[in-house]
N, C-alpha and C positions, 0 to 999 in steps of 0.2 A: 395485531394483539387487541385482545378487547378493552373496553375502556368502560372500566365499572364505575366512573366518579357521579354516574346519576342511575335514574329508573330505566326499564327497559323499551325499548319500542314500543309502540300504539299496539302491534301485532306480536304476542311474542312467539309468532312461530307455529303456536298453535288453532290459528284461527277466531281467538277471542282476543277482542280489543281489551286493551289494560282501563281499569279503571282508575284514571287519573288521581283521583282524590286518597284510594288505596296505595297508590304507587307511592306518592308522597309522603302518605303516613310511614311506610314502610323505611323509605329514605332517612326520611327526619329518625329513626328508634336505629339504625343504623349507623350514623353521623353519630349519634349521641353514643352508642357504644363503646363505638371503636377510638374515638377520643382520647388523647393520652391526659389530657387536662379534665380535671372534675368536672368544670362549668362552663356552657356555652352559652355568649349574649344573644341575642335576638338577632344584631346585625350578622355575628357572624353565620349565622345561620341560613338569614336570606341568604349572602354572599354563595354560599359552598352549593345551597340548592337550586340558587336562579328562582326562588319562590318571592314576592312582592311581602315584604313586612306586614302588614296589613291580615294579607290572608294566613301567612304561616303561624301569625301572633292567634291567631282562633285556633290554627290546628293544635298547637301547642295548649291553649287552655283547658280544651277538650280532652287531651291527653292527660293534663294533667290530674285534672274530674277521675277522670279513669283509673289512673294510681300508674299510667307506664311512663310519664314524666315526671320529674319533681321538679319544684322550682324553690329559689332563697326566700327572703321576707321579703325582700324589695321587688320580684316577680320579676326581674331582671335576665337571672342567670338560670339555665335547666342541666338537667343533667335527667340520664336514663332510671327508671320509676322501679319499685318495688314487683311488678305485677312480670318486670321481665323477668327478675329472678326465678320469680312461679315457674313461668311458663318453661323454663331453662331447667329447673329441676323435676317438671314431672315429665319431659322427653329423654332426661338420664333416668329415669323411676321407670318406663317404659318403652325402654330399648331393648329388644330382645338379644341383639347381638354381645352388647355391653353387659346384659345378665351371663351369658354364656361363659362373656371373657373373664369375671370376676373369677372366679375360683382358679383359675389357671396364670391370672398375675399376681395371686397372694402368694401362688409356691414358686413362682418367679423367684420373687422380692428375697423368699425365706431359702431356695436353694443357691442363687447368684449373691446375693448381699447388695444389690445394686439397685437404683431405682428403673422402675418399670412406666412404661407409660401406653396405654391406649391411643387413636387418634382415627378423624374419618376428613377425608378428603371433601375439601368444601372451596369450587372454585380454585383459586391459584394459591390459596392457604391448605393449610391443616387445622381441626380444631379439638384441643384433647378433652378426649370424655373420661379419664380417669388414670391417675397416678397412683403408686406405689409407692414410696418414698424408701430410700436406703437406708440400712438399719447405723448407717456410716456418716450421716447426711439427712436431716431433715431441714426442707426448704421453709423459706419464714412466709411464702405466699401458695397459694393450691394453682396447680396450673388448669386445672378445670375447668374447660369454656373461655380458655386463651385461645389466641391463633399465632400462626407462624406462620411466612412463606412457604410454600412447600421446598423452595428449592434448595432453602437453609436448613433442613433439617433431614436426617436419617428416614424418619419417619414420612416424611413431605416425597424425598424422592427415590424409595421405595415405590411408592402410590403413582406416581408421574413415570416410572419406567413401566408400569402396566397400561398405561396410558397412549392411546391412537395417536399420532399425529396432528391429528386435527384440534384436540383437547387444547395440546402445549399453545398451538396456535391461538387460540379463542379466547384461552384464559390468561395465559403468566402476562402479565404487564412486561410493556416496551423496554422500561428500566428496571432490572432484577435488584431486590436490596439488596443489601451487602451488609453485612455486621462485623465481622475480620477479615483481614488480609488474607485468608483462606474459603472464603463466600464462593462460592461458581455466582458470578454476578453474569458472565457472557452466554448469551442465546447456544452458540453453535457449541461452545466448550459443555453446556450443559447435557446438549443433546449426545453429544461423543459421552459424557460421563454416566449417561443415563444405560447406555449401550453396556457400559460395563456392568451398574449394576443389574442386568439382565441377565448377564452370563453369569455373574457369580451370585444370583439369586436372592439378595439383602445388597442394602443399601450401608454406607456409615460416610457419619458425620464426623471428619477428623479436624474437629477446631474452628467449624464453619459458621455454628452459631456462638458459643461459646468458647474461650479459649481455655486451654485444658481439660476439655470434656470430650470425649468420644463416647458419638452413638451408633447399634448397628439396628436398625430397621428392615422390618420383616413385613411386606405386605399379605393380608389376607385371602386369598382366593377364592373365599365362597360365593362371592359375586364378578361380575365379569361384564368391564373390567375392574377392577380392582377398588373399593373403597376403604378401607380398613387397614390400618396396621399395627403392630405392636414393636415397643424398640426397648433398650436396655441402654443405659446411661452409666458411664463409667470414667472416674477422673483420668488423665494421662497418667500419672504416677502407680497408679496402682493395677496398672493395665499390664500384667505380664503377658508372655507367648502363652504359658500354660493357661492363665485367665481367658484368653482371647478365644482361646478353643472352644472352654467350660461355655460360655455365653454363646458361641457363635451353635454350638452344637443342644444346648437347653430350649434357646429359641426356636431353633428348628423344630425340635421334636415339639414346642407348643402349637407353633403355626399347624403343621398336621393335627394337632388333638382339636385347635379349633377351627378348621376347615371340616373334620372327620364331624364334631359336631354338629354344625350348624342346619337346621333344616333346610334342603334344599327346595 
């Protein structure tokens, strides 16, 4: 299993040596991201990247100059800068794919009642480029440039059953998370599970990230393998047979309008 907790090789593969000093900036905007805590001290930060105080306290100033760190009054504690959000919103402002998909998850949202979600395969996560929200249900936060495991979500393992072999290998971490007692948290159960969702073409999440939430995820296929998928999020309560149908058979017919789309 790969082991993403630093930068990558000197060589990554492609015959050009990594530039060090790049690598580590990249690191450190990474670390800060993904953080569940607003603010990181200085120490913890050498600690997570093996970088010497000293030096990473420059990289951070520089950053900060820049506007993609921020720091408190007392220049103590950092957190991720204004200048990422920029950059995060003009790669949704210029995504062709995610222009395409917009009009086809607004009559989602309007003929399902449900919420919709977008998402592209990124490493052993998912990361959503746009939701819909239910007209039954509006969330108090955007999931927008969140991530997920991929293996906890409908959407996540849609994406990972178009996926080689070699993929699952490289990427999913040794230890799979687990959120509920319904997670596929096991390597070999995943890959048996993955097998099913081949055959029956959509993926769904029955309680795996959330509990009483069912999603069914539909990977994209205009690229190959597979980057992209759209899924439909629905409470258990309100999940009848007839419903299950309506949704299982809507999304279908989108998946085709945005494959039929998509310039190839």
């Amino acid at each position: 299993m790969r082991d993403r907790s630093g930068p990558a090789d000197a060589d990554g593969g492609g015959g050009v040596r990594e530039v060090k000093s790049a690598a580590r900036t990249v690191q450190v905007l990474e670390i800060l991201a993904n953080r569940s805590s607003d603010q990181v001290r200085l120490r913890e930060l050498s600690e997570e990247t093996g970088v010497p105080r000293s030096s990473l306290y420059a990289l951070l100033q520089t950053l900060v100059a820049c506007g993609w760190v921020r720091t408190d009054g007392t220049g103590s504690l950092y957190s991720i800068g204004i200048r990422a959000l920029l950059t995060g919103t003009r790669y949704l402002d210029t995504d062709a794919r995610l222009s395409l998909a917009g009009p086809v998850l607004d009559r989602l949202t309007e003929e399902l009642g449900e919420t919709i979600h977008f998402a592209r395969l990124d490493g052993p996560d998912i990361v959503y480029l746009a939701t819909r929200e239910s007209r039954h249900y509006l969330r108090p936060f955007s999931r927008v440039g969140r991530r997920l495991p991929a293996q906890a979500s409908a959407l996540g393992k849609a994406l990972l059953a178009e996926q080689p072999p070699e993929y699952l290998e490289r990427e999913l971490p040794a230890v799979l998370p687990s959120y509920t007692a319904r997670t596929i948290s096991d390597h070999t159960a995943l890959r048996q599970h993955l097998g099913t969702v081949r055959e029956r073409g959509y993926a769904i999440d029955d309680g795996e990230h959330i509990e009483g939430l069912v999603c069914f995820g539909f990977a994209l296929r205009y690229s190959s393998p597979a980057e992209d998928a759209i899924s439909c999020s629905v409470p258990t309560v309100r999940l009848s047979e007839e419903h299950r149908e309506r949704i299982v058979a809507a999304m279908s017919r989108a998946r085709k309008e945005l494959e039929r789309a998509h310039p190839r």
